[in-house]
MARRO-284000 format. One record per residue: residue number from 1; residue in three letters; x, y, z of N, C-alpha, C in turn. Coordinates in Angstrom, 2 decimals, padded with zeros to 5 digits, m for minus. Layout:
<pts>
+------+------+---------+---------+---------+---------+---------+---------+---------+---------+---------+
| resi | resn |      nX |      nY |      nZ |     caX |     caY |     caZ |      cX |      cY |      cZ |
+------+------+---------+---------+---------+---------+---------+---------+---------+---------+---------+
|  NUM |  ala |       X |       Y |       Z |       X |       Y |       Z |       X |       Y |       Z |
...
+------+------+---------+---------+---------+---------+---------+---------+---------+---------+---------+
</pts>
This chain:
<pts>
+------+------+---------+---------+---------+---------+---------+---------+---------+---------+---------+
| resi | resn |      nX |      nY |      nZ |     caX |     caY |     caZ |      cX |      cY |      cZ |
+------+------+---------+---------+---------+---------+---------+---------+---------+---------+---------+
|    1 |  unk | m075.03 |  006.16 | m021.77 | m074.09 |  006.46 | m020.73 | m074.19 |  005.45 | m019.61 |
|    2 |  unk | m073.21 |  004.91 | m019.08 | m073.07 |  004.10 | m018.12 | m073.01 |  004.92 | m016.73 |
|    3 |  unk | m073.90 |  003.98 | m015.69 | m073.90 |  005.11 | m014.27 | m072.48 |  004.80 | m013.79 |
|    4 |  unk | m071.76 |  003.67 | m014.58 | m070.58 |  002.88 | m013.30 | m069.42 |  004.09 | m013.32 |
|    5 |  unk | m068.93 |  004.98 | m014.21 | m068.34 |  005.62 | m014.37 | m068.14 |  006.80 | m015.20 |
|    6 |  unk | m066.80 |  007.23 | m015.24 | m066.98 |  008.47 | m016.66 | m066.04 |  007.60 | m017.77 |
|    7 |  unk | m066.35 |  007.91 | m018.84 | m065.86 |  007.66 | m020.42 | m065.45 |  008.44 | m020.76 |
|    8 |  unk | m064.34 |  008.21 | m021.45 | m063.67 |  009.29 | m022.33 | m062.87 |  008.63 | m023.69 |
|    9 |  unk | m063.40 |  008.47 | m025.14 | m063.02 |  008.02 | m026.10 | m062.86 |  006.21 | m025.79 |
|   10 |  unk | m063.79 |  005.59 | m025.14 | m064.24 |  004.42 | m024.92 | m063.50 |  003.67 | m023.92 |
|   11 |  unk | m062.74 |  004.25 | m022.97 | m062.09 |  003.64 | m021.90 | m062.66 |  004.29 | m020.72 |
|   12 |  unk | m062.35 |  003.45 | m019.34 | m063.00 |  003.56 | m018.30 | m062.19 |  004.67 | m017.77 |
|   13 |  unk | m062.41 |  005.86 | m017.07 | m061.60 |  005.90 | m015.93 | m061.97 |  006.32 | m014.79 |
|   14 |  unk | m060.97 |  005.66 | m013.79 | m061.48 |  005.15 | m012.51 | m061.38 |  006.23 | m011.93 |
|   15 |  unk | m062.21 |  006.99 | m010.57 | m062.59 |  007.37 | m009.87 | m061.95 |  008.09 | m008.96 |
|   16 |  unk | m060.78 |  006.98 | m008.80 | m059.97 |  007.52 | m007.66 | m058.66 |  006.44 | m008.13 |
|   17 |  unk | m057.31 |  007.00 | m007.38 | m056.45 |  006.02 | m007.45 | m055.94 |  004.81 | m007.18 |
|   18 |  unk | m057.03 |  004.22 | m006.93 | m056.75 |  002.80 | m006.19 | m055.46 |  002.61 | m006.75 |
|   19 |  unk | m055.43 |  001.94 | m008.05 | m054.28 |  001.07 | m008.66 | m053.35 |  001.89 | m008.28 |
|   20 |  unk | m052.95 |  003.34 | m008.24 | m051.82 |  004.35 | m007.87 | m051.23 |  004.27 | m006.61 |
|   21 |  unk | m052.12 |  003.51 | m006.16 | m052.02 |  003.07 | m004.17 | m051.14 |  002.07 | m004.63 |
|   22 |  unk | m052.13 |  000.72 | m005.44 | m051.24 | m000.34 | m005.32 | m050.40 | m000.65 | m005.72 |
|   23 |  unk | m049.93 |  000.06 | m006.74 | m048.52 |  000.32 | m007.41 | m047.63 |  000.51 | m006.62 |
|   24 |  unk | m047.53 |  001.38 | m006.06 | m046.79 |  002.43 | m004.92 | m046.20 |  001.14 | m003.81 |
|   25 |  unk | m047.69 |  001.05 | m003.13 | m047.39 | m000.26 | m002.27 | m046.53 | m001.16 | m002.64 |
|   26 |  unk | m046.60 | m002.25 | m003.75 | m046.13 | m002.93 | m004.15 | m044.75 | m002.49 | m004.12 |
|   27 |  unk | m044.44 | m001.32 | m004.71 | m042.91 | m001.19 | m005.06 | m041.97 | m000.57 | m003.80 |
|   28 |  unk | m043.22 | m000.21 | m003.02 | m042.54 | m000.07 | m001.70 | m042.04 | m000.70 | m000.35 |
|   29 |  unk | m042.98 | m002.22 | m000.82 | m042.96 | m003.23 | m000.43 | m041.25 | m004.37 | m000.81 |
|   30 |  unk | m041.64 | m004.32 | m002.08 | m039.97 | m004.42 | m003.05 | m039.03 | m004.08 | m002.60 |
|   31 |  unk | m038.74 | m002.52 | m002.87 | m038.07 | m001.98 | m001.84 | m037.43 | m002.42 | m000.71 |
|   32 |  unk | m038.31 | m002.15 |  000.18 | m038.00 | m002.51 |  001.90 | m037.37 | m004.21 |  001.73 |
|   33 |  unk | m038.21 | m004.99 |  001.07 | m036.93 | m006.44 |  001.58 | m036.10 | m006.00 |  000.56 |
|   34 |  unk | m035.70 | m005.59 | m000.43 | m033.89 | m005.43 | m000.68 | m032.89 | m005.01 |  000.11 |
|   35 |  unk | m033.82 | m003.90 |  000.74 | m033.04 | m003.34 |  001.78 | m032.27 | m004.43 |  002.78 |
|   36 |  unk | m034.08 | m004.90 |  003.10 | m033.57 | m006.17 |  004.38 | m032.64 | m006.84 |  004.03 |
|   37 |  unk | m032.60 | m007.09 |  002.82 | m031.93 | m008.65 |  002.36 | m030.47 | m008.51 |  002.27 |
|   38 |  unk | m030.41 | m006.59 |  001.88 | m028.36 | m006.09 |  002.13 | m028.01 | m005.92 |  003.19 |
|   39 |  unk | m028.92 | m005.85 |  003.97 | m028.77 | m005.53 |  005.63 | m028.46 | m006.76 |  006.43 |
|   40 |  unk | m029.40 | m007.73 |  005.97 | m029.11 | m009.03 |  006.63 | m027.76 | m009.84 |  006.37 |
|   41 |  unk | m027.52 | m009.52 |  004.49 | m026.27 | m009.83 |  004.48 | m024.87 | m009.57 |  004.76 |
|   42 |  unk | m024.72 | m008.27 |  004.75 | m023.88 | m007.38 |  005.57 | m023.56 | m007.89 |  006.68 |
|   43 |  unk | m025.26 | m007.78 |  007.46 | m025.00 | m007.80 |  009.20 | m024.52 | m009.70 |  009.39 |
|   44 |  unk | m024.59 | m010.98 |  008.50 | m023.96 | m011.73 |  008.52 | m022.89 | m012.34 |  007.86 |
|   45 |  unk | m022.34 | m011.64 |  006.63 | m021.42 | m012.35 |  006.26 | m020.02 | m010.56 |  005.98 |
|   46 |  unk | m020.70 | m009.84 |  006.58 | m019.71 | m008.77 |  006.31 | m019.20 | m008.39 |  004.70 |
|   47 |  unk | m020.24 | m008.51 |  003.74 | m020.40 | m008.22 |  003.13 | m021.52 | m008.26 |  002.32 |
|   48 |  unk | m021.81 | m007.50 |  000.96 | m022.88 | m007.63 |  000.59 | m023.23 | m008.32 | m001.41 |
|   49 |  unk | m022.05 | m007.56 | m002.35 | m021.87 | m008.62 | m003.24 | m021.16 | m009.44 | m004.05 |
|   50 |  unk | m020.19 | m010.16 | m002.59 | m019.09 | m010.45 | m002.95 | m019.38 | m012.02 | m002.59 |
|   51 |  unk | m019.00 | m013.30 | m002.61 | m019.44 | m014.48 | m002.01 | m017.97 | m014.76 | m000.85 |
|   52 |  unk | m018.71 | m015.47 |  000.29 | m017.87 | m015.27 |  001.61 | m016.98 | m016.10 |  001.21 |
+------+------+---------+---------+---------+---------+---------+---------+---------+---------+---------+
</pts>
């Protein structure tokens, strides 16, 4: 038995959710500049996916 963690049918699993954080983050991160990026275009060319 390994002290680093628990086993279950020979894979690790982790402890707590880190990666579930950074997932999240990441895609929430994603997110928010699309937003920015329809917002910015909007707020300068008065539209968003059409070419000016």
């Amino acid at each position: 038995m390994s002290p680093n963690g628990k086993t279950r049918g020979g894979k690790v699993i982790p402890s707590n959710n880190l990666y579930t954080v950074i997932l999240g983050l990441a895609c929430g991160v994603v997110l928010a500049t699309a937003v920015f990026v329809a917002y910015m275009c909007y707020f300068q060319y008065r539209t968003i996916f059409e070419i000016p």
